[in-house]
C-alpha positions as CSV (number, residue, x, y, z in Angstrom):
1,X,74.0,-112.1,0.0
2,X,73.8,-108.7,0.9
3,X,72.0,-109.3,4.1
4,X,74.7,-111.4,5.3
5,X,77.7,-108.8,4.1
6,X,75.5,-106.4,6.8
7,X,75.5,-108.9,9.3
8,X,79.0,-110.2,9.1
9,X,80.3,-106.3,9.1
10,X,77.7,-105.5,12.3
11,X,79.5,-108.2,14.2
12,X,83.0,-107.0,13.0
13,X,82.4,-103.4,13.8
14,X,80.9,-104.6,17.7
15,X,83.6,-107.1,18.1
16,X,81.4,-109.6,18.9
17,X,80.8,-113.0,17.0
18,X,77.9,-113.6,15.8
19,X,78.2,-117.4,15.7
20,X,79.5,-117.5,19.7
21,X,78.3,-120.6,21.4
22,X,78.8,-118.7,24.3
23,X,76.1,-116.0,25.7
24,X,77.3,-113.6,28.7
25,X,74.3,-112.0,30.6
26,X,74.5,-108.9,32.7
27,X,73.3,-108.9,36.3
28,X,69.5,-108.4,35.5
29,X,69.7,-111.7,33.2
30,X,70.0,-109.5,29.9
31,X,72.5,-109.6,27.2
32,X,75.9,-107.9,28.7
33,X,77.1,-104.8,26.8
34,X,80.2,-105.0,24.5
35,X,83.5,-105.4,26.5
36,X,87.3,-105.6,24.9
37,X,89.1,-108.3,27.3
38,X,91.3,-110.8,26.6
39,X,88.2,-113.3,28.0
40,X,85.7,-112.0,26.4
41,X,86.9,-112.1,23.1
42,X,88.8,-115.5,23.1
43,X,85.5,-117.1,24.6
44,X,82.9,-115.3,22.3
45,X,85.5,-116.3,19.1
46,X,85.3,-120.3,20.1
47,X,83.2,-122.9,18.6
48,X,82.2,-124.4,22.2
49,X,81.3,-122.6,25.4
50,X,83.3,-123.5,28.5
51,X,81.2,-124.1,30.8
52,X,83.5,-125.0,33.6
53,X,87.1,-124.3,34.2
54,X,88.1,-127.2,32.9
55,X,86.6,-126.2,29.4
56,X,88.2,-122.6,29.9
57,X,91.3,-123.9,31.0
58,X,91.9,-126.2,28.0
59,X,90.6,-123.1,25.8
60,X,93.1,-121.0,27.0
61,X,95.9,-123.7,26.4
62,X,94.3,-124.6,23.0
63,X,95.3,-120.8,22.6
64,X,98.7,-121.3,23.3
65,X,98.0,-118.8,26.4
66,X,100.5,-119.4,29.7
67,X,98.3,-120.3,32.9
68,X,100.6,-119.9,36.2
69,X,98.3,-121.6,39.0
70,X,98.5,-120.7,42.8
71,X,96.8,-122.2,45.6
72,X,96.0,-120.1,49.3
73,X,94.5,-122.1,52.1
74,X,91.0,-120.6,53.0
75,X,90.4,-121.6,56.7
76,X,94.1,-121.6,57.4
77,X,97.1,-123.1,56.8
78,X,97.0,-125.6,59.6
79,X,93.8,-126.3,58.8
80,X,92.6,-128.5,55.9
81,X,90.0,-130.1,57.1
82,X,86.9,-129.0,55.1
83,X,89.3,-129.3,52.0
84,X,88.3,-125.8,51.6
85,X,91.5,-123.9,49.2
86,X,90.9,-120.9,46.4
87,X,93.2,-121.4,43.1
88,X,93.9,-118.0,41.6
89,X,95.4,-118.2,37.9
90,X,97.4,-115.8,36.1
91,X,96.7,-115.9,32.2
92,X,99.8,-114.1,29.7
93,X,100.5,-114.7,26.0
94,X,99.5,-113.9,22.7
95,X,96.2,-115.0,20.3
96,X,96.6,-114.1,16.9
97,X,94.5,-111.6,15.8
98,X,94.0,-109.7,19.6
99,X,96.6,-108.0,21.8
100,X,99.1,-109.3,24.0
101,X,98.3,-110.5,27.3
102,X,100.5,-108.8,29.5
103,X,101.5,-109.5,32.7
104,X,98.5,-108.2,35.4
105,X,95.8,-107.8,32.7
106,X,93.8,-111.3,33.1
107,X,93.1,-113.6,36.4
108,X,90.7,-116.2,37.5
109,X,90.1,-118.4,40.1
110,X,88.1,-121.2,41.8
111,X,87.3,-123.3,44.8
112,X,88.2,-126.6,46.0
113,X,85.5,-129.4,47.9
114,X,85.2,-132.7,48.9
115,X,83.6,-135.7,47.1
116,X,82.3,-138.2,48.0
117,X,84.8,-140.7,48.4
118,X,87.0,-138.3,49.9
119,X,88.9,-136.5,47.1
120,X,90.2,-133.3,46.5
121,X,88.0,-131.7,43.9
122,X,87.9,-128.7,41.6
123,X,84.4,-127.9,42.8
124,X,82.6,-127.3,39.4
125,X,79.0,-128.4,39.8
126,X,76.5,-126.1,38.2
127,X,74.0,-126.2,41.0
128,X,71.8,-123.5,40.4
129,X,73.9,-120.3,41.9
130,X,76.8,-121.7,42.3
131,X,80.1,-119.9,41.9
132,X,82.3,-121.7,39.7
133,X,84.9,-118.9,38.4
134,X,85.4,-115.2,39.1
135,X,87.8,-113.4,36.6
136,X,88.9,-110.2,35.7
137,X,90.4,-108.7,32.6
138,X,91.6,-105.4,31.2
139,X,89.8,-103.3,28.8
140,X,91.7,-102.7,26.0
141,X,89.5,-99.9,24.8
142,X,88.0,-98.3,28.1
143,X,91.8,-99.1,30.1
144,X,90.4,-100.3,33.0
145,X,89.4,-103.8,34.5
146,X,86.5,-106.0,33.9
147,X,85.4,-108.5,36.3
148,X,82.5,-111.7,35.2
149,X,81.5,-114.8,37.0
150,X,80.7,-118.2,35.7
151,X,77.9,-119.3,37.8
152,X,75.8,-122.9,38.3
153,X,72.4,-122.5,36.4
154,X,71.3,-125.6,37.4
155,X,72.9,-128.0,34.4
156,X,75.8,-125.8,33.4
157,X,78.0,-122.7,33.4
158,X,76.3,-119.6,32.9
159,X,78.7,-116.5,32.0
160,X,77.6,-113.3,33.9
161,X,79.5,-109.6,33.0
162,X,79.4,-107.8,36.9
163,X,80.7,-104.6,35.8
164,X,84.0,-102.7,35.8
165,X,86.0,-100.4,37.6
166,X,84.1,-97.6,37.0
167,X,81.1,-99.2,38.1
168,X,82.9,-99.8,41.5
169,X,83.9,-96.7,42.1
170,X,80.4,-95.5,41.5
171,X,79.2,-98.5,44.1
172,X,81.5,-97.3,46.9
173,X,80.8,-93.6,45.5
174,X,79.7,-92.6,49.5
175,X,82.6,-94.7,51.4
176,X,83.9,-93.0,54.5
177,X,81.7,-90.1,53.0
178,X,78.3,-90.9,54.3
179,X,75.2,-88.8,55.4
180,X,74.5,-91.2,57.9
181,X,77.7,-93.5,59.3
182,X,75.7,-95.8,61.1
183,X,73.6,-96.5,58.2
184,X,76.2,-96.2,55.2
185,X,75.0,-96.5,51.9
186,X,76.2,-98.9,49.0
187,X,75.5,-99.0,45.4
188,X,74.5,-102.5,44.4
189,X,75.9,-102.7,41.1
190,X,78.6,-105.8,41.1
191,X,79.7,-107.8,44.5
192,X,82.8,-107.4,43.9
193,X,82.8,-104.0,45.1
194,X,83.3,-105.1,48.6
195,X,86.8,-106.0,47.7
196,X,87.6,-104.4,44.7
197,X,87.7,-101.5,46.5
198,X,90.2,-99.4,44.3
199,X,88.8,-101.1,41.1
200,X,91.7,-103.4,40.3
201,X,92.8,-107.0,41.6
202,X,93.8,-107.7,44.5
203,X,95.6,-110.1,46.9
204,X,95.1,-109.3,50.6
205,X,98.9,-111.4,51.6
206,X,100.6,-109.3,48.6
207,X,104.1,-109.2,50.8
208,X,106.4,-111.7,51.8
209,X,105.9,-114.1,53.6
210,X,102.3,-114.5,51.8
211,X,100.4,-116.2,55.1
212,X,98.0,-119.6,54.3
213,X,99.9,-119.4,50.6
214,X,101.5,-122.1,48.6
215,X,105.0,-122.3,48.1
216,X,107.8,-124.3,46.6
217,X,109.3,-123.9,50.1
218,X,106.5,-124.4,52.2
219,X,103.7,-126.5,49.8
220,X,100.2,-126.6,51.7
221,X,99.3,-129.9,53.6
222,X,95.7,-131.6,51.9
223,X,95.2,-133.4,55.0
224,X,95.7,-136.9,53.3
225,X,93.1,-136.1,50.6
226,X,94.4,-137.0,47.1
227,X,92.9,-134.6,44.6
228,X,90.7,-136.3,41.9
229,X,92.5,-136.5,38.1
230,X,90.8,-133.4,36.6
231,X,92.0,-131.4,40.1
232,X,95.4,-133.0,39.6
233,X,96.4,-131.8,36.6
234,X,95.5,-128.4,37.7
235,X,97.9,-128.8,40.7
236,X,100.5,-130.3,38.5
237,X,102.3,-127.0,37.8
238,X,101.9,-124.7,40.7
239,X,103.8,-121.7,41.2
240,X,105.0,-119.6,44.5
241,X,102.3,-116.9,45.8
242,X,105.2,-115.2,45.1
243,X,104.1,-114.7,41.0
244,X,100.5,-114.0,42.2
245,X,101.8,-111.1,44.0
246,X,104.0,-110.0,41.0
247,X,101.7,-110.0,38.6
248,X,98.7,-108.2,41.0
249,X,101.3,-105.5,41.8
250,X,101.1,-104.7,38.0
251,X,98.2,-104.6,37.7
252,X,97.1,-102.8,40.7
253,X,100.1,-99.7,39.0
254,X,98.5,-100.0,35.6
255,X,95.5,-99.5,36.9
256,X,96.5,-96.5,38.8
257,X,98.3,-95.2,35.7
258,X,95.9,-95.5,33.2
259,X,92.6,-94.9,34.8
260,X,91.1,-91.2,34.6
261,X,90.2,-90.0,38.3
262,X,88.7,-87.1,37.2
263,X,84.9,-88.1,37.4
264,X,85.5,-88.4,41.1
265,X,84.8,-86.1,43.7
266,X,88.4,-84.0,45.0
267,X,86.7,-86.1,48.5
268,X,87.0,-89.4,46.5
269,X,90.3,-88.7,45.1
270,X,91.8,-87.9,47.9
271,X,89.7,-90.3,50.0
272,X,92.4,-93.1,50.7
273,X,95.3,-90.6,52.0
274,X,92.4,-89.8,55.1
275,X,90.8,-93.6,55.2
276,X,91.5,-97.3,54.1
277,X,90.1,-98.4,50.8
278,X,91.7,-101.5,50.4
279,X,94.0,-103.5,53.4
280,X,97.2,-105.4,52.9
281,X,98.0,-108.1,55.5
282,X,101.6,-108.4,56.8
283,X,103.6,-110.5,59.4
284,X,106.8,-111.8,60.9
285,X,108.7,-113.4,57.9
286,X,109.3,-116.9,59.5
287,X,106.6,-119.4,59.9
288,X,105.7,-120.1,64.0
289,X,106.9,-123.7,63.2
290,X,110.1,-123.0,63.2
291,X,110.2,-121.1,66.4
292,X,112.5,-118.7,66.0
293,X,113.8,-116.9,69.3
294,X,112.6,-113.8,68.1
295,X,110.0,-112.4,66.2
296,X,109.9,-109.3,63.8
297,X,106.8,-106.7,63.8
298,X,106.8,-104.8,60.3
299,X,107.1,-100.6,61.1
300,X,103.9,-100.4,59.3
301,X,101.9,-101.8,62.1
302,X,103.1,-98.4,64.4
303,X,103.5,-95.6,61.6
304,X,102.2,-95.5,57.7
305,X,105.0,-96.3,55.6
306,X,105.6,-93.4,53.9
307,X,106.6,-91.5,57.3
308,X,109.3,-95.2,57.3
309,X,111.2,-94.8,54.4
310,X,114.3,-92.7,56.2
311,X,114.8,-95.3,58.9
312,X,117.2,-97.7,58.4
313,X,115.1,-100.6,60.3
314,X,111.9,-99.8,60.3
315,X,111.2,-103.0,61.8
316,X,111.0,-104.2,65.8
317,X,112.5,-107.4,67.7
318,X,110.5,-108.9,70.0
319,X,111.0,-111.9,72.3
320,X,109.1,-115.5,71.2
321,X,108.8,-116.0,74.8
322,X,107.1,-112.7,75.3
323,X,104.9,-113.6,72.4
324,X,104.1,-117.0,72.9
325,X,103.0,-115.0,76.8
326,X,100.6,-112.7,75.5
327,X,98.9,-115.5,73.4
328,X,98.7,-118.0,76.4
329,X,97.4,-114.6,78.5
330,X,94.8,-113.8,75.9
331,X,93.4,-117.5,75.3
332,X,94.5,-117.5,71.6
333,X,93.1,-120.1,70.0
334,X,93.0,-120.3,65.9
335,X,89.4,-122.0,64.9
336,X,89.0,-125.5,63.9
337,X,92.5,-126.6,64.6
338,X,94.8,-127.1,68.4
339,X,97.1,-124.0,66.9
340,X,97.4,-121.0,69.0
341,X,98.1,-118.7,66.4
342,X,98.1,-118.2,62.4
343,X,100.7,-119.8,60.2
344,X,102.9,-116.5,61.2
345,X,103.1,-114.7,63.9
346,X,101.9,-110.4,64.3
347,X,99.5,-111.1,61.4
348,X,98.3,-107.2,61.2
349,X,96.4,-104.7,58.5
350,X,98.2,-102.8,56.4
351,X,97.5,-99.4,54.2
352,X,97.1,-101.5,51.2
353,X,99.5,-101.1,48.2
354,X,96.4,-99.9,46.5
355,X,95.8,-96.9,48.5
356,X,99.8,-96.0,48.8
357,X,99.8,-96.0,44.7
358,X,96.8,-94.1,44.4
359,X,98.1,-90.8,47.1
360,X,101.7,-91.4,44.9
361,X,99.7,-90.8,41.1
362,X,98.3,-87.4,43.2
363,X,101.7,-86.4,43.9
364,X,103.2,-87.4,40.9
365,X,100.7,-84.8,38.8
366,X,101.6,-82.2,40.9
367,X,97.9,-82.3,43.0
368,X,99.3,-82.3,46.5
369,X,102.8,-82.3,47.7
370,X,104.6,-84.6,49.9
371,X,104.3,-82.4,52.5
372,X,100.9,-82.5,52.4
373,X,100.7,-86.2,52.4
374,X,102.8,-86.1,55.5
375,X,100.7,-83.6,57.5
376,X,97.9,-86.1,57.2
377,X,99.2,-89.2,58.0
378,X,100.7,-87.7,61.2
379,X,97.5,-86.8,62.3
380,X,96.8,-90.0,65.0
381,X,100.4,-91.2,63.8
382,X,100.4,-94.7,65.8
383,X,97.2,-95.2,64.0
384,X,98.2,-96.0,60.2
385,X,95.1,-98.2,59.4
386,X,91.5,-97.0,60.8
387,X,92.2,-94.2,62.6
388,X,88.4,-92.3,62.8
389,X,90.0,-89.1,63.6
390,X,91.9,-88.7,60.7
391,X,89.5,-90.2,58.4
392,X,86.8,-87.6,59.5
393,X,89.2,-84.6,58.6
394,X,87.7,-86.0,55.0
395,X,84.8,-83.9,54.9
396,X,86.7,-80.8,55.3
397,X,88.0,-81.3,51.9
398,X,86.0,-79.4,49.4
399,X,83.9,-81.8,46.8
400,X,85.3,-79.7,43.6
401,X,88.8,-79.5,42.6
402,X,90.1,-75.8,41.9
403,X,93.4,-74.3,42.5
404,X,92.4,-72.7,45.2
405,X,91.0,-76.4,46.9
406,X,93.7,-75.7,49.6
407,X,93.0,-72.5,50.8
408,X,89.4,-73.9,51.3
409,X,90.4,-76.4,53.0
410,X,92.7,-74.4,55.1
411,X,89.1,-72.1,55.6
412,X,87.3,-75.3,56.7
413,X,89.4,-76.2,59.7
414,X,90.4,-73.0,60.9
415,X,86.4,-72.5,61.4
416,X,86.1,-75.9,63.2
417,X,86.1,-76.3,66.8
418,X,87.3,-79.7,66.6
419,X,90.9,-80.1,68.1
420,X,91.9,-82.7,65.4
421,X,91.2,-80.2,62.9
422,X,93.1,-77.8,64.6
423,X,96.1,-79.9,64.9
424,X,95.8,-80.5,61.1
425,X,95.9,-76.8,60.9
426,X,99.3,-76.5,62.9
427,X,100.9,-79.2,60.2
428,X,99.8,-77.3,57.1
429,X,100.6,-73.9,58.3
430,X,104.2,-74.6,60.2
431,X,106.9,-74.9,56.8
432,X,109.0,-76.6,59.9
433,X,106.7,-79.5,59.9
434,X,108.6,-81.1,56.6
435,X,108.3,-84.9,55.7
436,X,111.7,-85.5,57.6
437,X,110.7,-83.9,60.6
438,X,107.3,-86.4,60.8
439,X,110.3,-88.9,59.8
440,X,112.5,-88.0,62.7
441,X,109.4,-88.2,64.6
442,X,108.7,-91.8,63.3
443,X,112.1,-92.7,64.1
444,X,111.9,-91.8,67.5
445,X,108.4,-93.9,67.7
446,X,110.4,-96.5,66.5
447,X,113.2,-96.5,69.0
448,X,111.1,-96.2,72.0
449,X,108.5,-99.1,70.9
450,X,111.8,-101.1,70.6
451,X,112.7,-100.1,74.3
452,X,109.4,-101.0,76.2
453,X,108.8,-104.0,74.2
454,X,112.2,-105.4,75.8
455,X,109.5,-106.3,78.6
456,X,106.7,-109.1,78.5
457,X,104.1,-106.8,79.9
458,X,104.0,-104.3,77.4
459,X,104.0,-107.0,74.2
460,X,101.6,-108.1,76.2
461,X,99.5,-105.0,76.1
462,X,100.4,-104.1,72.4
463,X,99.4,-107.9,71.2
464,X,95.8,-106.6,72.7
465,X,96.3,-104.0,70.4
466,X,96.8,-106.2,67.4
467,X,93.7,-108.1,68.5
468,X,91.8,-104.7,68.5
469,X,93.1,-103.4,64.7
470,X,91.9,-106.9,63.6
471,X,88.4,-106.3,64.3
472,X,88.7,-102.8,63.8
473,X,88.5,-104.6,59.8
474,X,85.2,-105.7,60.3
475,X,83.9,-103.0,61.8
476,X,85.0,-100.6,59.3
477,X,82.9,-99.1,56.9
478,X,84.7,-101.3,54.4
479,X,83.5,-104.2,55.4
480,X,80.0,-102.7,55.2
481,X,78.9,-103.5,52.1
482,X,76.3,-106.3,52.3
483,X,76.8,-107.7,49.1
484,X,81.3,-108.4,50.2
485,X,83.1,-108.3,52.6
486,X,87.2,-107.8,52.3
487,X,87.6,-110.4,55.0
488,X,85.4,-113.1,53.3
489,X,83.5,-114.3,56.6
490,X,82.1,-117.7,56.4
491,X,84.5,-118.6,53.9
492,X,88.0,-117.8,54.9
493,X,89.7,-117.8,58.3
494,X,92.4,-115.7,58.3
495,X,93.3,-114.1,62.1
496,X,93.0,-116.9,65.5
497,X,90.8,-115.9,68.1
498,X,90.9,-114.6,71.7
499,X,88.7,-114.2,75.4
500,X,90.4,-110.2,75.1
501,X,86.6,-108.5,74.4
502,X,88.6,-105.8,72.0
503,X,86.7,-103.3,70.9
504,X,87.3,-100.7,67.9
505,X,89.3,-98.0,69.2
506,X,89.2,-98.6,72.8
507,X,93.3,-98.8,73.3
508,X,95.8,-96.4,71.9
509,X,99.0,-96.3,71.6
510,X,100.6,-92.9,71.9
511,X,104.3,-91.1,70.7
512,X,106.2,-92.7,73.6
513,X,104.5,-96.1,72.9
514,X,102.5,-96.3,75.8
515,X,99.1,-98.1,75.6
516,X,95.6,-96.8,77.4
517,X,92.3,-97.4,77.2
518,X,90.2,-94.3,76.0
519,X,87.1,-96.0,77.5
C-alpha cells in the first residue's frame, strides 16, 4: 500500500500518468522529458493513445475542446491535381482539471492524398516515417512553445517531443552570424527550426488576402475529387484563413511577450532589425480572376514598414495591362497548371510579423530607441527583405549587452573602412536624421515609384525585380538549414516561374526608383 501511495504521488508531483497508454519519445528514440502543454497532458491523461488524427481529433472533442479547421492549397490554388492540401487546426477551451486553452497556445495540422479510387483522403498511414501530425503547444510552466510530431512507425502513430523554442533558438544560435557564410552552421536539434525561426508558429500568408487559402468567399477547388467520409467530416466545418491568421498573430505576441531574450547574444537579440528571421508573404488584395484594371503593390515590397507608417497610402497602382506585359515578357508560367501567375498578383517577401514584434519588445524595454531602429532600416532602404549590406553591419554589434553597447558600436564602425558602415555612422551621429525625416524620405520613394511605374517598361523592369527577391528566399541563409526549409520545396509551390535567369542581388532599385544591374 505504501509502495503505491509513492508511486501515485511520483506521477502527481511530474505531471505525468503513470497509467498513459500513450508513450512520447524524444528525437534519439528515448523517453521525452516532462513538458506542461495542453497536448501533452490531455493525451498522457486518456485511456487510449491516438494514434492518428482521427483518434486525437475525437479526443479533443470528447474533451469538450473547440477545433477551428483551415485548409491552404500546397502546389497552388489553381492547382489540385496531386490532391496535395495541408489542414492546420486551431484547438481553445477548457478541460477540467488543466488551464484554459487560450487563443494562440495549441495548433496542429496534416496532409491530404489520394486513394485509390480517387478520393480525397486525410492521409494517415503509419508507413514507417511517415508524418502524420505536427503540433505545437505552449508551456504553461517554461512560457514558451512546444512543438511534437506523430509519425508512421510502421503499424501505427508514434508520438515524438522535437523540442521547444529555446531549443530553436539554440539551433539557429549562428544565423546571419557565421564564421564561414558559405558553409553556415546549423544546430540539429528539431526540424522545425528551419521555419520556426523566432520560436513561435507561424503562417507565411498571415495578411489579407491569405494566397492558396481557403475561404468562405473563395473555397478551394478539389479538382472533382470527393473526400473520403473520415476526410469529410473534417472539412465539414471549415473556417476562413482569416482565424488561422488571428489566432497565430497571438501567439506569435505572446511569445514575444513572455519569452526571456536574455540568454541570447546582444547579436542575436538584435539580429532580426539587421537580417530576416522569419518572411511574411504579401500581394495585391484581388484574386487575378477577376482582372481588375489595376493592381496594388503593398509599400512593404519598396521600404520596411516601419519607415511606412506616416504615409497616408503607402501602397502603389499599377496598370493590369502593364502587368499582364511583364509576365508575357518574362515567360511566366506557374508549374503544373496553364496559369501565368499565382492566385494573386505581386506575390513578394515581407519582414515577417515575427521579426517587426521582436525589434518593437526592444524598444518597448527601453533597449534601443526608435531612432535607432530607423538608422538601420535606412541603410539599403529599397531593400527591406535581404539586403546583405545591412545584414553584415550585424557583426559590428558587440556580443555582450552593457550600457555602454552603443558607444562600442559607434567604436566599431568608425574604425571600419567599409562605406556601408560609414553611412551607418552618419545616421547615428546626425540628431537631424529622426524617424520622420527617413519617413519623409520613404514618402518621397513612394511618390516617385508611383510616377515611373505609370510606364510599361519600368513595371517591366521592377517585376524582374520581384522575380529576383523571390529567389533571393532560397538563397538566404534561412533557407539553409538542411533539415527545413521556410519555402517547403518539393512540397509546396508557392511563386510561378520565369526564363529571367535572376540572380540574388544583381538588380537594385535606388531612391529615385530606378533599376540597374550591379553585375
Amino acid at each position: 500500500m505504501f509502495l503505491r501511495v509513492v508511486i501515485l504521488l511520483a506521477c502527481l508531483n511530474n505531471t505525468v500518468f503513470c497509467w498513459s497508454a500513450c508513450t512520447f519519445k524524444d528525437s534519439s528514440n528515448n523517453t521525452a522529458p516532462t513538458t506542461h502543454d495542453a497536448l501533452r497532458l490531455i493525451i498522457e491523461q486518456s485511456q487510449d493513445c491516438p494514434t492518428d488524427v482521427f483518434a486525437l481529433r475525437a479526443l479533443l472533442k470528447n474533451k469538450q475542446l473547440t477545433l477551428h479547421t483551415t485548409l491552404v492549397a500546397n502546389r497552388g490554388f489553381h492547382n489540385p491535381s496531386l490532391g496535395s492540401f495541408s489542414l492546420f487546426e486551431i484547438v481553445t477551451g477548457h478541460v477540467k482539471g488543466f488551464p484554459i486553452i487560450e487563443s494562440g497556445e495549441f495548433f496542429f495540422g496534416h496532409f491530404t492524398d489520394i486513394d485509390e479510387q480517387n478520393r480525397l483522403i486525410a492521409n494517415q498511414a503509419p508507413t514507417k516515417g511517415a508524418l502524420m501530425i505536427e503540433a505545437i503547444a505552449w508551456d504553461y510552466q517554461k512560457r514558451l512553445f512546444n512543438f511534437y510530431e506523430l509519425r508512421g512507425d510502421g503499424e501505427k502513430g508514434q508520438w515524438f517531443y522535437r523540442g521547444n523554442s529555446l531549443d530553436i533558438f539554440a539551433d539557429n544560435k549562428k544565423l546571419h552570424l557565421q564564421s564561414d557564410p558559405l558553409h553556415p552552421q546549423f544546430g540539429q536539434r528539431l526540424r522545425c527550426s528551419g521555419c520556426h525561426g523566432q520560436g513561435g508558429p507561424i503562417m507565411k500568408e498571415i495578411y489579407n488576402p491569405y494566397n492558396d487559402w481557403w475561404t468562405q468567399n473563395r473555397p478551394l477547388d478539389f479538382g472533382g475529387r470527393k473526400p473520403d467520409d473520415n476526410l469529410s467530416a473534417i472539412l465539414v466545418n471549415l473556417v476562413s484563413a482569416e482565424k488561422l491568421a488571428e489566432h497565430v498573430k497571438i501567439g506569435i505576441n505572446k511569445l514575444t511577450q513572455n519569452f526571456s531574450y536574455d540568454h541570447l547574444t546582444w547579436q542575436e537579440q538584435l539580429r532580426p532589425l539587421f537580417c530576416p528571421v522569419e518572411i511574411n508573404f504579401i500581394s495585391d488584395n484581388l484574386p487575378n480572376d477577376l482582372g481588375q484594371a489595376t493592381i496594388t503593390i503593398s509599400g512593404d515590397f519598396f521600404i520596411d514598414a516601419r519607415l511606412l507608417p506616416a504615409i497616408k497610402n503607402n501602397s502603389i497602382i499599377i496598370s493590369r495591362n502593364y502587368y499582364q506585359a511583364a509576365l508575357t515578357k518574362a515567360m511566366n508560367h506557374f508549374p503544373e497548371t496553364n496559369q501565368l501567375d499565382a492566385d494573386h498578383a505581386w506575390l513578394t517577401p515581407i519582414k515577417s510579423l515575427s521579426d517587426q514584434l521582436t525589434i518593437q519588445k526592444l524598444v518597448d524595454r527601453g533597449l534601443i530607441t526608435e531612432k535607432f531602429v530607423a538608422d538601420i532600416l535606412a541603410i539599403d532602404i529599397t531593400n527591406p527583405v535581404f539586403s546583405n549590406k545591412r545584414c553584415a553591419l550585424l557583426s559590428y554589434i558587440p556580443k555582450t549587452y552593457s550600457s555602454n553597447w552603443l558607444n562600442i558600436f559607434i567604436n566599431n564602425l568608425n574604425h571600419s573602412k567599409n562605406q556601408t558602415a560609414k553611412e551607418l555612422l552618419t545616421n547615428i551621429m546626425d540628431i537631424t536624421h529622426t524617424k520622420e525625416f527617413y519617413q519623409k524620405n520613404a514618402e518621397r520613394i513612394i511618390n516617385q515609384c508611383q510616377k515611373k511605374l505609370n510606364k510599361q517598361h519600368n513595371v517591366e523592369k521592377l517585376y524582374a525585380l520581384l522575380a529576383q527577391r523571390r529567389i533571393e528566399i532560397k538563397a538566404s541563409e534561412i533557407s539553409a538549414n538542411p533539415l527545413g526549409q521556410i519555402l517547403e520545396p518539393g512540397f509546396r509551390i508557392i511563386f510561378p516561374e520565369n526564363n529571367l535567369a535572376s540572380l540574388p542581388g544583381q538588380l537594385m532599385l535606388d531612391e529615385d526608383c530606378n533599376i540597374s544591374a550591379l553585375y
